[in-house]
Each structure stands twice: as structure tokens, then as C-alpha cells.
C-alpha positions as CSV (number, residue, x, y, z in Angstrom):
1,X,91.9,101.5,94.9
2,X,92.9,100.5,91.5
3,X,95.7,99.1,88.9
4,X,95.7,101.6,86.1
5,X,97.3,100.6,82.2
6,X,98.3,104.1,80.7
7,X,99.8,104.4,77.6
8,X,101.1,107.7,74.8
9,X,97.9,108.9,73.4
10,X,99.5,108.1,70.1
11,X,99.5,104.4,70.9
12,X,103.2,104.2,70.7
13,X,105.9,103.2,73.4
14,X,105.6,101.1,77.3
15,X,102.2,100.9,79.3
16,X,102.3,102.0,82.3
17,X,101.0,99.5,85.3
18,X,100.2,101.2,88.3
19,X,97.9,101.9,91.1
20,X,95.9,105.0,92.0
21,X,93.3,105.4,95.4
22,X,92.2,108.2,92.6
23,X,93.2,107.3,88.7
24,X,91.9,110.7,87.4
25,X,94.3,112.6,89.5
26,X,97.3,110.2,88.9
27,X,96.2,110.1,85.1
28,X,96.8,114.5,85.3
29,X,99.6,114.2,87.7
30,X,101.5,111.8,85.1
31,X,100.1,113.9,81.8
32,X,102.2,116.9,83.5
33,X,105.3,115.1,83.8
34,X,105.5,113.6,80.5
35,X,106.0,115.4,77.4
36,X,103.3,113.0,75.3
37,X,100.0,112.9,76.7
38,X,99.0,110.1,77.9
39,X,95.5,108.0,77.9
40,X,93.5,105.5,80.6
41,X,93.7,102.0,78.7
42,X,92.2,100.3,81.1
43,X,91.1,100.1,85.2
44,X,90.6,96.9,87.2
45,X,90.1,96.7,91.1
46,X,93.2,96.2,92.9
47,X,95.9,97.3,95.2
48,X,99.8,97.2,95.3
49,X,99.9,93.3,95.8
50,X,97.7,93.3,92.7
51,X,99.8,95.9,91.5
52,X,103.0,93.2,92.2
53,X,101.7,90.6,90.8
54,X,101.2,91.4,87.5
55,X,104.4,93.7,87.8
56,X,106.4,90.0,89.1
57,X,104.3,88.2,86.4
58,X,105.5,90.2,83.1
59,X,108.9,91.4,84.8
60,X,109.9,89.7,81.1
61,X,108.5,92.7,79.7
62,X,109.7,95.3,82.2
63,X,110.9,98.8,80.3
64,X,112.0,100.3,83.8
65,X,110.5,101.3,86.7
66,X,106.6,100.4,86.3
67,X,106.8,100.7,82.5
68,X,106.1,97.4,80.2
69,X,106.5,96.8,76.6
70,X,104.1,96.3,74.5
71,X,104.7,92.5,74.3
72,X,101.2,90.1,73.0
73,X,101.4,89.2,76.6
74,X,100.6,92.6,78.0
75,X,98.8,93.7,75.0
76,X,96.2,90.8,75.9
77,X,95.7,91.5,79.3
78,X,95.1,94.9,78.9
79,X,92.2,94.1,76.3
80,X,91.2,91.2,79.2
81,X,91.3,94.1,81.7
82,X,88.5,96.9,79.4
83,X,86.3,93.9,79.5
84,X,86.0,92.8,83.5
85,X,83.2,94.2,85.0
86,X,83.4,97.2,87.7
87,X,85.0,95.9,90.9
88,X,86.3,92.6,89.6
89,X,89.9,91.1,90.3
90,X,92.3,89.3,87.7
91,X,92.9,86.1,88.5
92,X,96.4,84.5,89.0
93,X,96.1,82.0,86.5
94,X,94.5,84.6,83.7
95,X,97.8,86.5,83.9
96,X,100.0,83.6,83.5
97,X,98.0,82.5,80.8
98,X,99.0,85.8,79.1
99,X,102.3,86.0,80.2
100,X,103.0,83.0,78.1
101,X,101.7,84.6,75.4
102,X,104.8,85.9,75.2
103,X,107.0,82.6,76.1
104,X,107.7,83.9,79.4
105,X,109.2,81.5,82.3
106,X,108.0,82.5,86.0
107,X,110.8,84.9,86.5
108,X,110.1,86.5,89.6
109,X,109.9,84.1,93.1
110,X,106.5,85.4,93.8
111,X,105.3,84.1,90.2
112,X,106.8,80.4,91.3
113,X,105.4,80.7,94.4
114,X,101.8,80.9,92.8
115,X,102.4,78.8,89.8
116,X,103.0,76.1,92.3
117,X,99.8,77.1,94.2
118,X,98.0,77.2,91.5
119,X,94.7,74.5,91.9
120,X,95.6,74.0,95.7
121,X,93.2,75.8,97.0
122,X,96.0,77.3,99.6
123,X,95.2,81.3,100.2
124,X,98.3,82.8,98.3
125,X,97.7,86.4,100.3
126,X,100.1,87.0,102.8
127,X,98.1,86.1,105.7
128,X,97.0,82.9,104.5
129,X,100.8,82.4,103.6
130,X,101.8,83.0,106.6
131,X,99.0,81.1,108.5
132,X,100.0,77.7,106.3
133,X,103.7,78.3,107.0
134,X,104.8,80.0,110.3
135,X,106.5,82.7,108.3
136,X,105.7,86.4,109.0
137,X,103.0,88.3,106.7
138,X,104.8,91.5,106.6
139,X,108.3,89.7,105.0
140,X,105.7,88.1,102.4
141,X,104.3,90.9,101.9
142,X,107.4,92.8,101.1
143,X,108.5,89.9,98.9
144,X,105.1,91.0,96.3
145,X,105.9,94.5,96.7
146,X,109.6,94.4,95.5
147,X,108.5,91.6,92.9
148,X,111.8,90.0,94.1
149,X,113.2,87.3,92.1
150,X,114.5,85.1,94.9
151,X,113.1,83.4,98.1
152,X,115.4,82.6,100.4
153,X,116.4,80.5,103.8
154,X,113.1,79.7,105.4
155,X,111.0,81.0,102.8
156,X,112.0,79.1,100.1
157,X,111.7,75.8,102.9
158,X,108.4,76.5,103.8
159,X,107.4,77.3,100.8
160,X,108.4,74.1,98.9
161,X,107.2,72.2,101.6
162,X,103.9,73.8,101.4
163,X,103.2,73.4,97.6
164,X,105.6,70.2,96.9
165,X,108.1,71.6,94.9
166,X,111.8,71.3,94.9
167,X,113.4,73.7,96.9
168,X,115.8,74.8,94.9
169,X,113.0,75.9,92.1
170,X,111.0,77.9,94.7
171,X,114.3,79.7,96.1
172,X,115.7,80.5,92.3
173,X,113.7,79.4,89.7
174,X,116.4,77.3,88.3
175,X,115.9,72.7,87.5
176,X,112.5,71.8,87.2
177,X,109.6,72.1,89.5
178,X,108.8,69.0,90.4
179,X,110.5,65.1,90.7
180,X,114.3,65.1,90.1
């Protein structure tokens, strides 16, 4: 499987972030329903919690739907992503790095959730979530895959507790992140 970046062949307009178990047959399925033709920017490895994450990540930039503005943000990772070799993942901490690029806060809870992981060597994937916090993989997962902008209840407890953060950061994004 991979995350795909399409784009107008003209260069003009929102890229397209998606995921494909074939990109060739998604890149004609999409050229038929559009009335520009589109191109392939760029392919990396991934899957739809790959997919989520850079979706929660640059939510700043969402057009609609799985369609981003061009922002210097996404514009960067795109030319990060043509230049990873076959098979290789992008990194939590690359796309936050490009994400404020374009002065983006961590808008979505899933992008708190990992800026506070970030360096703890805790496995962010669902099941290591789960495993470090007694929650249930599949709610996790769901979280990533709706890119949902809250946490809440036991979540946002366990969570906080895990990484050290104030509780009321990890559940809305809102005071700071750490201390008072």
C-alpha cells in the first residue's frame, strides 16, 4: 500500500493525499472523474494511519475531503516525499517539521498525542498505545482514521498520564502543554 500526492497537471489548485493498494489504478480512476487531468507527485510507503497522520498533521491546510492547499508546508513534504527511497516511511517528527513551515499549531488530537510522544521512545501505533495505557486499539485506531480533533474521557487521562502533559492540552489542544 501507499500514500499518493496528486495534483492538476497544470500545477495549479489542492494536492490530493491519499492511499492506493494500486496508485496506477486510483491515479485513472481519479483522471476520469475530474475534468483536469491529474499527475503522480509523489509515492511513499504507507497505509491509512500513514494516510491520517499527515491528513491530522496539515488539517491547517485541508481544502475538503482529502484535498490540501498548496501551503510551503505541504509543498515541502511533497519534495521530501520524491526523494525517500522505495519502501521508506515519513517520520512523525519530519512532518511536523513541515507543518510549521507554515505556522501550524497541532490541530488535530492525534498530532498532540505525538508531539508529546515525540523522543519517548513510547510506540505511538495503536497497539503499543494501547499496550502502555489499557485503552482499546480499535477506538485509537479510529481516532487516526477520522483525524479527530479531540480526545476525550479516558483517552485524554491516559494519555496525559502516559506522555506528562496536562490533560486538558491532550483532550483539546487548548493552555499549554506542559507545567501550569
Amino acid at each position: 500500500m501507499a500514500v499518493y500526492f496528486m495534483r492538476r497537471k497544470d500545477g495549479v489548485g489542492p494536492i490530493k493525499i491519499g492511499t492506493a493498494t494500486d496508485v496506477k489504478r486510483r491515479f485513472d480512476s481519479i483522471n476520469a472523474m475530474v475534468p483536469d487531468e491529474v499527475v503522480i507527485l509523489a509515492t511513499i510507503q504507507g497505509n491509512v494511519y500513514d494516510e491520517g497522520r499527515i491528513h491530522g498533521v496539515f488539517a491547517h491546510a485541508r481544502h475538503r475531503g482529502e484535498w490540501f492547499r498548496p501551503t510551503a508546508g505541504v509543498m515541502a513534504l511533497v519534495d521530501h516525499c520524491r526523494s525517500l527511497p522505495d519502501g521508506e516511511r515519513i517520520a512523525y517528527p519530519t512532518l511536523r517539521r513541515y507543518a510549521d513551515l507554515d505556522g501550524a499549531a497541532p490541530a488535530s488530537a492525534w498530532d498532540r498525542m505525538l508531539l508529546a510522544a515525540d523522543g519517548s521512545g513510547v510506540d505511538t501505533s495503536s497497539r503499543g498505545l494501547a499496550r502502555a495505557t489499557g485503552l482499546a486499539a480499535n477506538t485509537l485506531g479510529r481516532a487516526v482514521l477520522r483525524g479527530r480533533t479531540d480526545i476525550t474521557g479516558r483517552r485524554s487521562v491516559a494519555l496525559a498520564a502516559l506522555f506528562g502533559v496536562n490533560e486538558r492540552w491532550m483532550a483539546t489542544g487548548e493552555g499549554p502543554m506542559r507545567g501550569e
